[in-house]
C-alpha positions in Angstrom: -4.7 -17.2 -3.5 -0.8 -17.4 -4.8 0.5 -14.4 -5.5 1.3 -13.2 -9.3 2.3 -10.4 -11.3 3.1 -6.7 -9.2 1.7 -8.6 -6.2 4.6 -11.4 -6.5 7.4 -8.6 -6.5 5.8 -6.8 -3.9 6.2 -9.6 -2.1 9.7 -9.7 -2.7 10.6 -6.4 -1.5 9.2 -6.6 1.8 11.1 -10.3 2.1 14.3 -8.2 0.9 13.3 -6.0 3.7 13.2 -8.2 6.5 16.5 -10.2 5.1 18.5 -7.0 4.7 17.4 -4.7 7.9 16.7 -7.7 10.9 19.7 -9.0 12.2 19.9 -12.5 11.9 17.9 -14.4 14.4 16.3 -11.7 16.0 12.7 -12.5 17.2 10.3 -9.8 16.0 6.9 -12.0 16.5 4.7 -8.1 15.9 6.9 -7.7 12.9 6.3 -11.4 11.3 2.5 -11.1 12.1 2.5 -7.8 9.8 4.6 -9.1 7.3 2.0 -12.1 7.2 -0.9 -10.1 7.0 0.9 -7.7 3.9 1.3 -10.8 2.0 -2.5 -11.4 2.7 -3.3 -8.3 1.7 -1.3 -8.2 -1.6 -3.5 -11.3 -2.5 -6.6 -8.6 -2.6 -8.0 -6.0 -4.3 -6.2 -3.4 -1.9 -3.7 -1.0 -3.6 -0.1 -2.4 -3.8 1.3 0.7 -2.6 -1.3 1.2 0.3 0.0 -2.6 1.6 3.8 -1.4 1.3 3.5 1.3 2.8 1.5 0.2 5.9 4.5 -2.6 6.2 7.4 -0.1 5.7 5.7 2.3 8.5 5.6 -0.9 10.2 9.1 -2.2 10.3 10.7 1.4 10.7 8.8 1.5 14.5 9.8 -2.1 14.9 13.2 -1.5 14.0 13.6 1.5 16.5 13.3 4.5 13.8 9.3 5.1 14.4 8.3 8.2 11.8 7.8 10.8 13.8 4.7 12.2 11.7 2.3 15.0 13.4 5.1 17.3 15.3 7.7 19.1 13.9 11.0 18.1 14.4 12.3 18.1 18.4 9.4 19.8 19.7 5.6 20.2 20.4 4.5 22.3 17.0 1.7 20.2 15.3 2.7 19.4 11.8 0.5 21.6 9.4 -1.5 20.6 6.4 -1.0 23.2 4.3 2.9 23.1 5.2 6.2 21.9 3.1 8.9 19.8 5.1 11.9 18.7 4.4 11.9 15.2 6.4 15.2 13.9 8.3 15.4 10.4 9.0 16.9 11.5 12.6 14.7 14.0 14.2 11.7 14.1 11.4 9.8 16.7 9.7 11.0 19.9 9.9 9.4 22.9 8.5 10.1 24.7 5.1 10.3 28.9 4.5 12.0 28.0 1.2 11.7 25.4 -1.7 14.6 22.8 -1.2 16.2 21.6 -4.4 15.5 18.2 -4.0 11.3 17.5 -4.0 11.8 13.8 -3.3 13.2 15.1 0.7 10.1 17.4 1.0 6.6 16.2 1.7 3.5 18.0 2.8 1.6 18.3 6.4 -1.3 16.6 5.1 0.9 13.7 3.7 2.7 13.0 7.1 -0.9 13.3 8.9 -2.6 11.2 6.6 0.7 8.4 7.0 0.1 9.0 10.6 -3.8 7.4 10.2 -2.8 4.7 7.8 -4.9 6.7 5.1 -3.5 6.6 1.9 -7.0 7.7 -0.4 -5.3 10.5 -1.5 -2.7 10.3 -4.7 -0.4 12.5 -3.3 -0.2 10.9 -0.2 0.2 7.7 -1.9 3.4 9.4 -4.3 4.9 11.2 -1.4 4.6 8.7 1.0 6.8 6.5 -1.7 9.3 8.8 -2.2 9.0 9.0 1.7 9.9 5.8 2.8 12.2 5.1 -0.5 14.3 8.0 1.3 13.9 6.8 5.2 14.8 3.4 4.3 17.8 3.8 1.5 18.8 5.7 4.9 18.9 2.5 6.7 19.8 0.2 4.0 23.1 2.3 2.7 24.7 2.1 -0.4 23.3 -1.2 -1.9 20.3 -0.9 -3.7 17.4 -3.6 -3.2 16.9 -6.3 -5.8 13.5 -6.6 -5.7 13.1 -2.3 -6.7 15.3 -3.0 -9.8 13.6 -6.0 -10.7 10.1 -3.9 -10.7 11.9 -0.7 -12.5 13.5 -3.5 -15.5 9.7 -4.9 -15.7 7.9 -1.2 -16.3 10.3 -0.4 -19.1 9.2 -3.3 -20.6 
C-alpha cells in the first residue's frame, strides 16, 4: 500500500536519517532490513510514533551509540520506575535528587524500561520517548536541523 499523508513524512525522516548519519557506502544489511520493515509498518494501522521510535532505537545500536536503558549510568544500579533521570547521550541515564530545568533532558524509569521492551502502550512513554530520541539524535546530527521535522511542524500549523 503507498504511503500517504503523516505516514509519507514519516517516511521521510527515517530516509533523512539514514542519508545524514551512515557514511556513504557503508553496508549496514541489519539496518536496511529495519528500515524496510518501518516503511512496512507505516503502511499499517500501527502508531506512527511507535514505528519511529522502534527504527531510531534501531539505528542508534547500529550506529555504535546503543541506549543504555535499564542501568544507571557507568554502573550495575537497575534503573527505577518510579525514578527521574536526566539522560546523557555518552554514558546514559543518570539519576535525579533535583528537578533539572530542562524536562525535555529528563525522562522517567519506567519510560527507559518500557523503550528497553519495545513497549510503547503507554502515552508517556510514547512523549518521552520522543523528546528522547529528538535529544540523542540532534546529539549526533549537530547543528543542522532535519528537513523532514520541519516539513511535519509547517504541516500541523496548518
Amino acid at each position: 500500500m503507498p504511503l500517504k499523508g503523516q505516514a509519507l513524512i514519516c517516511a521521510f525522516y527515517l530516509n533523512e536519517l539514514l542519508l545524514r548519519l551512515l557514511p556513504r557506502n557503508d553496508p549496514h544489511e541489519a539496518l536496511y532490513d529495519a528500515y524496510a520493515i518501518a516503511l512496512q509498518r507505516l503502511s499499517g494501522a500501527e502508531h506512527l510514533s511507535v514505528v519511529l521510535r522502534n527504527f531510531e532505537k534501531k539505528l542508534l545500536e547500529e550506529l555504535g551509540y546503543a541506549m543504555v536503558l535499564i542501568r544507571e549510568a557507568g554502573g550495575d544500579i537497575p534503573v527505577q520506575p518510579e525514578c527521574r533521570y536526566l539522560y546523557d547521550p555518552e554514558s546514559g541515564p543518570m539519576k535525579m535528587a533535583l528537578p533539572h530545568p530542562d524536562a525535555s533532558l529528563t525522562v522517567s524509569g519506567q519510560t527507559l524500561l518500557d523503550i528497553a521492551r519495545e513497549d510503547f502502550s503507554r502515552a508517556e512513554t510514547r512523549e518521552e520517548s520522543m523528546l528522547l530520541m529528538r535529544n540523542l539524535i540532534g546529539h549526533r546530527l549537530g547543528e543542522r536541523p532535519l528537513h523532514s521535522r520541519t516539513i511535519l511542524r509547517e504541516l500541523q500549523e496548518l
